[in-house]
N, C-alpha and C positions, 0 to 999 in steps of 0.2 A: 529412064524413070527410076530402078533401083536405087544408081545413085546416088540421083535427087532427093529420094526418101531416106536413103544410108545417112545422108550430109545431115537434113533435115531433124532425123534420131540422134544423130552425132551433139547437132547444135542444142536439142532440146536437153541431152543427156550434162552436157557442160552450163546450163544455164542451172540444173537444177544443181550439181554439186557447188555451185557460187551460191545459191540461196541454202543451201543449207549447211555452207562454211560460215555465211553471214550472221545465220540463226545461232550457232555455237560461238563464234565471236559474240554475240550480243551477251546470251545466258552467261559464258566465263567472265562478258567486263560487269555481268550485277553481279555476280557470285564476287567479284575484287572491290566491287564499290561499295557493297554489303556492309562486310567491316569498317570498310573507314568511314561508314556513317554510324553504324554504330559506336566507331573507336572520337568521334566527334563529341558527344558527351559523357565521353567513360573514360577513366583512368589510366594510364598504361601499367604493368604491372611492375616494370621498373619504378616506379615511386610509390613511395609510402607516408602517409598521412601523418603527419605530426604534431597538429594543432589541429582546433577548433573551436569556432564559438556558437553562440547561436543560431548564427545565422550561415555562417560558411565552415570551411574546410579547407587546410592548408596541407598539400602534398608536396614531398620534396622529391628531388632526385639528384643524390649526395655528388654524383660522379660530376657535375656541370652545374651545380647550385642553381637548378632550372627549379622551379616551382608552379604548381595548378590551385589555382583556386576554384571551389567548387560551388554552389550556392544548394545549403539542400533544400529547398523548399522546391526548386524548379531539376535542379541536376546540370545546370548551365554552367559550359565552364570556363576559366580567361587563363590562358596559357603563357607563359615568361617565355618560351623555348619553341622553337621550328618542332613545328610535324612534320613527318615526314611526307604525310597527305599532301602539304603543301611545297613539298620543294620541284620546283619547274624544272630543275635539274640544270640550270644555265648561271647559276652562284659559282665562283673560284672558293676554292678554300678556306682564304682568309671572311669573306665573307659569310658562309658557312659555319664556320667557328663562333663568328660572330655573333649569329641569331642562333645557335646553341647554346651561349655561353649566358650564366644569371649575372658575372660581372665582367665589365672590360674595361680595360684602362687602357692608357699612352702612356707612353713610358720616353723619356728624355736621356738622350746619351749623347754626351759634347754638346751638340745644339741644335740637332737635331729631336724634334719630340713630335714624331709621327708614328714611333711603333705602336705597333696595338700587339696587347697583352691581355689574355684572356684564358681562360678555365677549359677550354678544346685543346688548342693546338702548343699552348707553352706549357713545358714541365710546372708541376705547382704542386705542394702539399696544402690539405685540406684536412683541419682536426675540428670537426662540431661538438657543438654541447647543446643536449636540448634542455627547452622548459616544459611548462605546462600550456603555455600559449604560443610557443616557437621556438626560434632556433637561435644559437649564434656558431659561423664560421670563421676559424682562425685560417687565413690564405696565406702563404707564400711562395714566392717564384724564385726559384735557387737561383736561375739564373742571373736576371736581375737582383737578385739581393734588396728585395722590397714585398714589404706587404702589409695588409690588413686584416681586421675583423669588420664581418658584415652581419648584422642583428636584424631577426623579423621575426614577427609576434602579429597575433590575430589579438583584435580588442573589437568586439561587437561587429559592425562593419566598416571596421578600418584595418587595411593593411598595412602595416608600420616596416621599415625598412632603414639603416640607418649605421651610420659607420662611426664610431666614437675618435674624438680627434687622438687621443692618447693610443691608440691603439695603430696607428699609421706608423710603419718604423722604413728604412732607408739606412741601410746600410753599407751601401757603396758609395764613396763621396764623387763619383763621377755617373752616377745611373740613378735618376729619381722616376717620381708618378708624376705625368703631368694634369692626368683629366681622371674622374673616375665616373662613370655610368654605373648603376644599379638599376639590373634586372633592364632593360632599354628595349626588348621587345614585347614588354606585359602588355596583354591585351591586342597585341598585333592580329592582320586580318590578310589576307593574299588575294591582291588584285579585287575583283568584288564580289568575291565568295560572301560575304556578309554586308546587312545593308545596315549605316549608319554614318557615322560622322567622329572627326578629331575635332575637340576643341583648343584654341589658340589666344592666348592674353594679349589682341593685338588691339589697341585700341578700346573701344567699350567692350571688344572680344571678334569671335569668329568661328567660321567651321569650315574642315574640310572635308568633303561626304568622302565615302568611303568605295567611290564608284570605279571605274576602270579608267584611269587617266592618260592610257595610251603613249606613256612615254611623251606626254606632252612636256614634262618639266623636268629642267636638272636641277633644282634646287627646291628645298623645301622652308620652314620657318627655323631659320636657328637667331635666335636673338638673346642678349644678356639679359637676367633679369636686372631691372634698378637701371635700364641703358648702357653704352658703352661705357669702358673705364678708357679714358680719358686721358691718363694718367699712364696709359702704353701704348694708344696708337693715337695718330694725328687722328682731327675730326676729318670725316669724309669730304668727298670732293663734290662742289658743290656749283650750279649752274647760275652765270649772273648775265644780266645785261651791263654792256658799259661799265661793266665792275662792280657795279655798282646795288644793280636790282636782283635778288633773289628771284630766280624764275623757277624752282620745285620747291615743295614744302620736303621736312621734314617727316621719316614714318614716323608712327605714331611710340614711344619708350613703352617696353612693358614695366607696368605699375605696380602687377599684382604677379605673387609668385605662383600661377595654378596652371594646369591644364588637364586636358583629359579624353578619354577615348569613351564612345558608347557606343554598342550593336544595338540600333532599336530593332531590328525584327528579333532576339532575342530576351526586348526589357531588359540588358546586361550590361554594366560598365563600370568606370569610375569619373570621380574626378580627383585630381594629383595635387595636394598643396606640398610646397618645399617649403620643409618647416626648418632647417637649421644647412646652414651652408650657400644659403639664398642671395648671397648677396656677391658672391662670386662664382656664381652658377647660370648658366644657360639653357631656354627650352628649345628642346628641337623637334618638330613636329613634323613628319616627312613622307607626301604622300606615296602610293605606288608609282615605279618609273623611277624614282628618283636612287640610282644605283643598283636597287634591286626592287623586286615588285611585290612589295610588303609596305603598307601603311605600319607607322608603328611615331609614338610619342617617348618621350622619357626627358630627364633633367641633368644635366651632364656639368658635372662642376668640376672646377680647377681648382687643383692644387698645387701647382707651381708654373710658369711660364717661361719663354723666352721672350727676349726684345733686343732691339736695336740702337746700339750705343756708340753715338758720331765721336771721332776720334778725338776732332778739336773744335774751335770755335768756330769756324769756319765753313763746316759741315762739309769738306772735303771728301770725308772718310767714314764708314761707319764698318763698323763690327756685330756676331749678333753675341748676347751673352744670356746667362742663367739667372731665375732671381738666385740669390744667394740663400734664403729663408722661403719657405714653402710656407701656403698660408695656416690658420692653424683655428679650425671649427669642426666642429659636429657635422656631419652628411648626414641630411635625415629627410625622409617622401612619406608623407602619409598616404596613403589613395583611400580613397571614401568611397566604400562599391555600393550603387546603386541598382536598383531594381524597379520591375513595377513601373507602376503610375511616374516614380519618381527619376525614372531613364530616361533623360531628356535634359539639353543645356539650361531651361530655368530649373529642373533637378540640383544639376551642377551648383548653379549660384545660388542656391538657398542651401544647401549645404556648406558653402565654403560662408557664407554669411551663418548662419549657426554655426562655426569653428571660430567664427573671428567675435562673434559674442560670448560666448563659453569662454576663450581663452581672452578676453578682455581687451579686442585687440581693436574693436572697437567700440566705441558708447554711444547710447541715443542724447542725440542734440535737439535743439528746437527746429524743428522743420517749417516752424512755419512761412507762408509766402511769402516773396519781396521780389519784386524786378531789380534787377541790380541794372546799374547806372552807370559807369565808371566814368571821372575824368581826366582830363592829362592837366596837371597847372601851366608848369613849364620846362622848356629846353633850351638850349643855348645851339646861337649859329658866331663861326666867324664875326669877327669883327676890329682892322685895324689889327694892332699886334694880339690883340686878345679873344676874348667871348662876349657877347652880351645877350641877356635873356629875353626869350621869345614868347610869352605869355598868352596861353591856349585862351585857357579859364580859370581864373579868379575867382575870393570866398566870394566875392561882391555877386557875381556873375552866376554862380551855382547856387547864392540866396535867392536870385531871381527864375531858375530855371524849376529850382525847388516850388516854389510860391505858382507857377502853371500848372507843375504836377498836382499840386495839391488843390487847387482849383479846381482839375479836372476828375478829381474822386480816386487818385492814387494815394492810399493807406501807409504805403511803407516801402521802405527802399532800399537798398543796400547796393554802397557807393563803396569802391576803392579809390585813392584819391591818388594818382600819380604824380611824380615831378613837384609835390610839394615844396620839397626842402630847398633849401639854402644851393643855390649854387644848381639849379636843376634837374629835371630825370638823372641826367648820368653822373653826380658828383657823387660814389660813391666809394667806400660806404659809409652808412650815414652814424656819425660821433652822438648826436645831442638832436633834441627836437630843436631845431631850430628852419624854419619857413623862410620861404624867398619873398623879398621885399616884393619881386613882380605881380606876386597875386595874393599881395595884402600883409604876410608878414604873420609873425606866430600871434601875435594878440589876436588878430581878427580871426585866424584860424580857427585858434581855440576855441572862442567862440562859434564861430558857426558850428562846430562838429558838437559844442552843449544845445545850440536851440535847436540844429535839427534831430536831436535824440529826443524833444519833448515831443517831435510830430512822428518821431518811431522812424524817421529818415538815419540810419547808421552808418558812419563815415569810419570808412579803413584805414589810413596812413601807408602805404605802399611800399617796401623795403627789401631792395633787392641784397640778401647778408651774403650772397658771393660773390659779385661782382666787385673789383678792383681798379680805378679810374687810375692809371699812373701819370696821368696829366695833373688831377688834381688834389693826390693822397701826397702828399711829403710820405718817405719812407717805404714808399711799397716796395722797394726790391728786396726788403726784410719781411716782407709779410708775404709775400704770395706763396704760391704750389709752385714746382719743380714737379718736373715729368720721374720717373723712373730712373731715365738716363740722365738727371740732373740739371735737364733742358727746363728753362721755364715756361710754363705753361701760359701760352699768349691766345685772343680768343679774336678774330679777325671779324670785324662788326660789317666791314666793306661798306662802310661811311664814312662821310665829309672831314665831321669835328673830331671825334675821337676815334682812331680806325682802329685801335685795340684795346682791351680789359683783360685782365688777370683775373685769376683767381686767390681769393684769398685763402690762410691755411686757420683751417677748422676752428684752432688755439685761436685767431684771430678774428674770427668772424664771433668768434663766443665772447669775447671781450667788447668787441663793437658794438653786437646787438643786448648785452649787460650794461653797456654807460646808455645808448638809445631808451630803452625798456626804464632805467631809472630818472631819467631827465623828462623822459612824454609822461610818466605816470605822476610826476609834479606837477602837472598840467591839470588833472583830475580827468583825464582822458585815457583811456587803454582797450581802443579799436586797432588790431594791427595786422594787415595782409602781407604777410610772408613771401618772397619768393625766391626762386636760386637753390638754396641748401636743401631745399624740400622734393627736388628733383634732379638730382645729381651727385651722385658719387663716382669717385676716383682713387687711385691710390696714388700714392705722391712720395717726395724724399726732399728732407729737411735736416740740415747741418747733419750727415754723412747718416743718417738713418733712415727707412724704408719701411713707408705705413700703406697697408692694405686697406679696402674698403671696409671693412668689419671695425679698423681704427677708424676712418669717415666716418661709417654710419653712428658707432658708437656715440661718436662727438656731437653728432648733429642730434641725437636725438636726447642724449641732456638737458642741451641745447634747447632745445626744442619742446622739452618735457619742462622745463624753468620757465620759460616764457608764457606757455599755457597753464602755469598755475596765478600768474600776475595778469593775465589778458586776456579778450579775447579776440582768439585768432582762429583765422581764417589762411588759407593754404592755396596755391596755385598749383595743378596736377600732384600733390602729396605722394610719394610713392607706399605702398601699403603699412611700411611697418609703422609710419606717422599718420596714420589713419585717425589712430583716437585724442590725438592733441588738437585736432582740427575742426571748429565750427560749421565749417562750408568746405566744398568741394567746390573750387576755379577751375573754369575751360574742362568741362567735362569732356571727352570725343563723345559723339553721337553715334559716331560708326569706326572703321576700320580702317587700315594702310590701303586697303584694297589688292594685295598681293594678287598678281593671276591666278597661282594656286587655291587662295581663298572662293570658295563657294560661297558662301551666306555671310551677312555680316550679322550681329547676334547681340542683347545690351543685356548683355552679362553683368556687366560690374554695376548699372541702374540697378537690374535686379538685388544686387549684393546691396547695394547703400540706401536706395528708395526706404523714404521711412526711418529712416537712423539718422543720417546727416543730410541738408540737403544740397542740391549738386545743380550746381549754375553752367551754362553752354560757353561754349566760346562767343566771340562776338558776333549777336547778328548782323550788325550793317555791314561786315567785311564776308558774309556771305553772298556767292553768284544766283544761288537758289533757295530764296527766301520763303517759300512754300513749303518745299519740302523741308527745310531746315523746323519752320512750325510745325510741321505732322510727327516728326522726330522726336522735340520736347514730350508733345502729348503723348507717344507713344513710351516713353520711357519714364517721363516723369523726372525732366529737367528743367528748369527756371531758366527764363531768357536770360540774355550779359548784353548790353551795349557800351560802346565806347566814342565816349561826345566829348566835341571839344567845342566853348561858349564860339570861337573865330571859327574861319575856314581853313581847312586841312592843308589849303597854299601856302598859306605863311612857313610852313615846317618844312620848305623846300630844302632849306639850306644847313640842316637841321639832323640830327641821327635818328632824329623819328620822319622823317622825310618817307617814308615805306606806309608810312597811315593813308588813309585817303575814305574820305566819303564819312566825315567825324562830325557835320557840323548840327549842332542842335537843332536847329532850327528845320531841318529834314527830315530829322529821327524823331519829334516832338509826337506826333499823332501816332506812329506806329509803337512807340514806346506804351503810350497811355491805350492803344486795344490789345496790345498784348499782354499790358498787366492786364484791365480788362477779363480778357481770354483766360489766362491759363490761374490766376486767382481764382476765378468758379473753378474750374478744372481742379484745381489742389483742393478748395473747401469742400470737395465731396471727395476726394482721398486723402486728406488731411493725415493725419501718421500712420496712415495703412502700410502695410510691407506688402512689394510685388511676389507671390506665389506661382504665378503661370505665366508662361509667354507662348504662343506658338503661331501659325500661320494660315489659317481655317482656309483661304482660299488663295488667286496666284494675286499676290501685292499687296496683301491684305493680314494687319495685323491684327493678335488680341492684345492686351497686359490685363489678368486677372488678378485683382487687390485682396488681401484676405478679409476687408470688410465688406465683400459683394460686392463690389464695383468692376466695372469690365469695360476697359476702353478700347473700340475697335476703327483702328484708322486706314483707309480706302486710299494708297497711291496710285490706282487704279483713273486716266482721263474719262471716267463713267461710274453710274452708280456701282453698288456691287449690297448683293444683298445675303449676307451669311447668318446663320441661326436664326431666320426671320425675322434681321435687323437690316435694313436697310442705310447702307452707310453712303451718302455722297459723296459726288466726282471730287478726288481731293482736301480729302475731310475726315473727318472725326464725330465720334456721340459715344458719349458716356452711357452707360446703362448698371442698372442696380440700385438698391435703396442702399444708403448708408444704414448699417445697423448700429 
């Protein structure tokens, strides 16, 4: 029995020193957690404060050009540079360096241009100069014998950040920059220490929460802005049937150069426009897991490249090489910090929409309503040693389909007219107005597109100014693009008639659409829907010379800027910096790539444009889900698009528009006329309102808040759903608010 009770005393004695080892572990991990909650919105005392404006506080920390923004009104604050609160301890070094460092770059030697060079781990001198609102850093790295100045300045609540192109030197003729990132962990967050969301210019937009993604992805968003260049790598590899049929779409090109990170539990963030160097720059938006377990955005642009240069004609052989000329622009990131009420992605886009009205980037147009119509005239199939024309719909034919709409109480309309010209859709590009005999011929053209402007009916002219038919251009092997490596740039249609198109060069596409532009405007006509140059830049080389995208975009938007003082024009997915030459917005996306990493998709850029210009959808009848494709418009505030042709879609079998299907008017008749119908009221009680709110009050359930009181709340919900004591039906929509 002793010792039974000895054991008994023993066991009780060892239980209690376990609970009160437990009790001092506990107290010593709040005593260690203490600080770093407090050290959470407080300063380290390694940095010192350099700037300010109103509204914020700019801290540097000279050693790793890391910088803290501070907000005083709340004491909230977004960090350039790793805490140490947050290192998981499982980073390599170079990774480490990485999210220390305010700048890094790649650095290219022979032809390899994978180093990373950075403010940690490579030797570098560092001589600042301050201002009264910031700073500027002169950087260089002995080793590599390259460097920069990197400029940031506080203006109200904008962070400005920015690398003058004069200021880039290179001094080793075998060691350049290839990439440069500024600052690429601002605003980062560790795993789901913080609750909110990265936003992503994919499509009408996107978000990615900020949640713990469990190492489910390796990869995150990196895409060009303006799309790929073209002009250094093949187009991607792409999935057909029988060669023939495209079986994946395309992701969606980013259009707009922004994105941005927000902590909604702290009302804290920004949104990112790349305001100079955007046009050979990349966003990369990359959730936790992906390498390391840090969310983090930034805009990462090139300044010089490798590629790959086949030896001979043959493509036996290839080699990789250097460009010879690094590009030569400004690097510049504004971030727009937001707060409050205003911390949220329609925050975002009414922000970057007041940066692109300020800065004139875009103008208010006529908004007002019109179902757009579109027709195809004609194509050409085989035939015997030649072609002959396959004729959709004719004026004769579109006089008669006009005369039912307007029967039926449709007001107005706005038609692109494809395949008009001479020689059909693909005889491009187009010299002179001149009409294919098949559907009527330039007289009768002409006229149609004056009578149906008396009934408010607006007919486009269709004019693809990049594409290159070298079936039926004499001369195109003087006019097109040539790749980098001197390769000509061929564009594989994987159709019957013609299985390839060129590109035409900038100089040549500006000449083409100058003799078009003066020949249709003899006409007394100047409706003209743009496509091609308006979505697509490249760099290229022409008689032993090598022009970057900034010589593209420059050209096109002359180009582009000439045409819209003679016309008016209308634009097929425009990319931003052609924003303000443009009447309408063609094929809006409604939504997103749909990336796995994507969480939410978001109408970000509706927001941005609703009310300035207005923005037509892609084609309904070639959607699988035409319900929801309606809930979508009304939620954003886009105008349908249909594309009819007067025959049936069969006849185009043999045809390079053979991929159409489901075209024929006489199908689409009744649903064209309820959805002008439909979204006509819809518009005339938002009529030029600007979208101000968007959010998600319940689960499938949207709002879009108009600044004239209007509030549309549309239910994807298979049942009612009733939010703010509005009752919204199973798959439906109601407008609510008085127009003021």
């Amino acid at each position: 029995m002793g010792k039974r009770r000895l054991g008994h005393f023993c066991c009780r004695f060892r239980l209690g020193v376990i609970k009160i080892a437990i009790s001092v572990c506990l107290f010593l991990g709040l005593l260690y957690l203490l600080p770093l909650a407090v050290w959470a919105n407080d300063i380290p005392l390694a940095y010192a404060k350099v700037a300010e404006s109103d509204s914020y506080e700019l801290y540097l920390y000279e050693e790793t050009m890391s910088v803290i923004l501070k907000n005083k009104a709340t004491g909230v604050i977004i960090r350039s540079a790793l805490a140490d609160a947050d290192d998981d301890g499982n980073n390599n070094r170079t990774w480490m360096a990485y999210m220390q460092s305010g700048l890094v770059l790649t650095a290219i030697q022979g032809t390899n241009d994978t180093y990373q060079v950075d403010l940690v781990s490579v030797p570098n001198t560092i001589q600042y100069t301050y201002a009264a609102n910031g700073f500027a850093a002169q950087i260089f790295f002995p080793e590599w014998q390259f460097g920069l100045t990197v400029h940031a300045a506080l203006e109200g609540d904008d962070f400005i950040v920015w690398v003058p192109d004069e200021s880039i030197v290179e001094k080793d003729g075998s060691r350049f920059i290839g990439t440069v990132s500024l600052f690429p962990f601002l605003g980062y967050t560790y795993l789901d220490a913080r609750q909110g969301y990265m936003f992503i210019p994919d499509g009408n937009g996107a978000l990615i929460y900020l949640d713990n993604k469990r190492k489910r992805y390796s990869t995150g968003f990196s895409q060009m802005i303006y799309g790929n260049d073209i002009g250094f790598t093949e187009s991607s590899s792409e999935s057909f049937l029988w060669d023939f049929y495209r079986m994946v779409d395309f992701p969606e090109s980013v259009v707009m150069p922004v994105f941005g990170m927000m902590h909604t539990d702290e009302q804290q963030g920004y949104v990112a426009i790349v305001e100079a160097g955007e046009k050979r720059a990349s966003i990369e938006v990359h959730p936790n897991g992906v390498m390391v377990d840090y969310n983090r955005c930034f805009a990462k642009f090139i300044v010089r490249r490798t590629y790959i240069q086949p030896l001979n004609n043959s493509n036996s052989g290839t080699m990789p090489l250097v460009e010879e000329s690094r590009s030569h622009s400004d690097l510049k990131l504004r971030y727009t910090l937001l707060s409050g009420e205003s911390a949220n992605y329609a925050g975002m886009a009414v922000a970057y929409r007041d940066y692109l009205l300020k800065n004139e980037w875009i103008a208010k147009k006529d908004t007002g309503y019109r179902t757009r119509v579109d027709f195809l005239g004609s194509d050409r199939e085989q035939f015997l040693t030649g072609t002959r024309a396959v004729a959709m719909t004719t004026t004769d034919h579109i006089r008669e389909i006009y005369e039912s709409f307007q029967a039926a109480g449709v007001d107005s309309l706005l038609t692109v007219y494809l395949g008009w010209q001479k020689g059909g859709l693909y005889r491009v590009p187009i010299h002179s107005y001149k009409a294919d005999r098949a559907i009527g011929g330039t007289g009768e053209l002409t006229k149609l597109i004056k009578d149906a402007a008396e009934n408010d009916y607006r007919i486009y002219l269709f004019n693809d100014a990049l594409l290159s038919n070298e079936k039926t251009n004499t001369g195109a092997a003087f006019n097109v693009v040539k790749r980098i490596n001197k390769r000509r740039l061929r564009v594989n249609t994987w159709q019957q008639v013609y299985r390839y198109f060129n590109y035409l060069l900038p100089e040549k596409t500006d000449q083409a659409l100058d003799k078009f532009s003066k020949s249709y405007l003899k006409s007394g006509n100047h409706n003209l829907a743009l496509a091609g140059i308006q979505e697509d830049l490249f760099s290229y080389s022409n008689s032993g010379q090598f022009y970057s995208r900034f010589d593209t975009a420059a050209s096109y938007q002359n180009t582009v800027s000439k045409l819209s003082d003679e016309m008016n024009l209308v634009m097929e997915r425009p990319f931003a910096y052609l924003w303000k030459h443009t009447d309408a917005y063609l094929g809006m996306p409604l939504s997103s790539s749909h990336y796995m990493y994507e969480d939410e998709s978001v109408p970000f850029m509706a927001i941005v444009l609703k009310g300035i210009i207005p923005m037509y959808s892609d084609y309904v009848n070639f959607e699988a889900n035409k319900h929801e494709f309606n809930l979508k418009m009304a939620e954003t505030g886009v105008y349908p698009s249909f594309y009819l042709t007067y025959k049936d879609s069969a006849e185009l079998i043999y045809t390079n528009s053979s991929q159409l299907f489901s075209t024929l008017v006489d199908t689409y008749r009744d649903t064209v006329i309820e959805y002008d119908r439909q979204f006509r009221a819809l518009a005339e009680k938002t009529k030029d309102a600007l979208i101000i709110g968007h959010e998600r009050p319940a689960e499938q359930v949207t709002l879009t808040v108009y600044d004239n009181g209007v509030r549309v709340y549309v239910n994807y919900n298979e049942t009612p759903v009733t939010v703010d004591g509005v009752t919204v039906g199973a798959l439906d929509y109601i407008v609510m608010g008085a127009v003021r």
